[in-house]
C-alpha positions, -999 to 999 in steps of 0.1 A, spaced: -830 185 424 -816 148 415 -783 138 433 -786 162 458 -779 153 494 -793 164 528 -759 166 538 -751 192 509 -788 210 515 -781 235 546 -749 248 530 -734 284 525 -726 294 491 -688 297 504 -692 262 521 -705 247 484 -677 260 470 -651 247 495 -665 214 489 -667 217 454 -631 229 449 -621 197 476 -637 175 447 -621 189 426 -587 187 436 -593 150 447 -602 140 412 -569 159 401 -548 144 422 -557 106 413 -559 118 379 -522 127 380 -511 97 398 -530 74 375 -515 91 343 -480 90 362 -482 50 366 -497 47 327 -465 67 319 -439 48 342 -455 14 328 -448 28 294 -411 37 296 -406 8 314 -417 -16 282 -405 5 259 -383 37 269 -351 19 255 -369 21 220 -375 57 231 -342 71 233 -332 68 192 -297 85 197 -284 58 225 -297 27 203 -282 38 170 -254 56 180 -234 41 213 -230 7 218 -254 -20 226 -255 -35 259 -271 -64 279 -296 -40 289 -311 -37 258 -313 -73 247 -330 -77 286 -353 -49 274 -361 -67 239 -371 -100 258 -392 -82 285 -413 -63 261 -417 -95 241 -435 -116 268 -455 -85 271 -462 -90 236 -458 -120 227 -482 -127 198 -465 -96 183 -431 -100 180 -401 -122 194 -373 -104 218 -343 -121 204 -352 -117 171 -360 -77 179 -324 -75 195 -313 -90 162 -331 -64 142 -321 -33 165 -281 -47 159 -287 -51 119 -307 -16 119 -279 0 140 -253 -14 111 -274 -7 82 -276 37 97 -238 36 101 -233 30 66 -261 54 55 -245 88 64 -275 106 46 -294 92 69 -297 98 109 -330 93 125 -336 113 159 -365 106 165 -387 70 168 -411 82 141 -381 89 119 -365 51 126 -406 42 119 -404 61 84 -371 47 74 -379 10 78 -411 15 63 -397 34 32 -376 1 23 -406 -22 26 -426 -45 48 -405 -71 50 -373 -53 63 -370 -51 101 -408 -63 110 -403 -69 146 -386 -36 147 -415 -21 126 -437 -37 152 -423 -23 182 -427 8 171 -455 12 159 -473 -2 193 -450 26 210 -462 54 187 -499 44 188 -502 36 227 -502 68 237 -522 83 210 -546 55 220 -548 59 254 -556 100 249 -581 95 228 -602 73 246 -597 95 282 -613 125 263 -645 103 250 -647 97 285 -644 128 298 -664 145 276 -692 120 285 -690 122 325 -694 163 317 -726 155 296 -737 133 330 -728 158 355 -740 188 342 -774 171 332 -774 149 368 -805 132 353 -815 98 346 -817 97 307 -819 67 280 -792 51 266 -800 64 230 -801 104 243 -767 100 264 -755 87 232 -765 113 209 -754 140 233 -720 125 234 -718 125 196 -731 161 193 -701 175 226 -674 155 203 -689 171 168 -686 207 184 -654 197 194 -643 182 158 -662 218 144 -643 240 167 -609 229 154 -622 225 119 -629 262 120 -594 272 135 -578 256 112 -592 280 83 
């Protein structure tokens, strides 16, 4: 069979297993710590954005403006940290006065500002919307992956570029079916 080992050849079926299940708990393990740091590197750019009820609500601190500028020179052709701090303070003042209004949520503050135009609170806008799509993003393209390295492992042949490609497309259309059929 292709990819198999001598090493792997003389071993018990409870032996496979074992090694198997090793493997498998390995890959686990570094999956988790990897998706740990993604997270931590997240909510350190942009947790303060996270955490709607402390920006709108309590007073702002130095943190916060410290916060703006650091995920600014992250993103720097997107937006400008004082001028986010600015729009976070005018925001904050504009939701005290609207009492109808009291956004819990980022995608609420998102909604808001984008329901009096595109020109009100853009850096704001901005931020936000990098913080709702990164994660979305990220997920996404981890399952095309995944998906893919099943197809390779289960096949553990050497195949052409064009059939990996079209296997890929037909695991993520049964997936796409599967839900589409749930959902009726």
């Amino acid at each position: 069979m292709p990819e198999e080992f001598a090493r792997n050849a003389g071993l018990s079926a409870e032996e496979e297993i074992d090694r198997i299940m090793k493997s498998v708990l390995d890959a686990i393990q570094q999956e988790i710590k990897s998706r740990f740091t993604r997270l931590n590197d997240s909510n350190s750019k942009f947790g303060f954005l996270v955490d709607v009820e402390k920006l709108f609500n309590k007073p702002l601190d130095n943190d916060v403006q410290m916060s703006c500028k650091n995920l600014s020179r992250f993103y720097n052709t997107d937006f400008d940290g004082p001028e986010l701090y600015a729009e976070i303070c005018d925001c904050k003042m504009f939701l005290r006065n609207r009492e109808d209004v009291r956004p819990k949520t980022a995608i609420e503050v998102l909604t808001f500002i984008i329901s009096y135009g595109e020109d009100v609170f853009p850096n704001l806008r901005t931020a936000l919307q990098i913080l709702l799509t990164i994660s979305v993003s990220i997920a996404s393209g981890e399952r095309s992956f995944r998906k893919l390295k099943l197809i390779l492992s289960f096949l553990q042949a050497n195949m052409g570029q064009d059939h990996l490609s079209d296997l890929a497309f037909l695991a993520w259309k049964d997936t796409f079916l599967r839900k589409l059929i749930l959902m009726k």
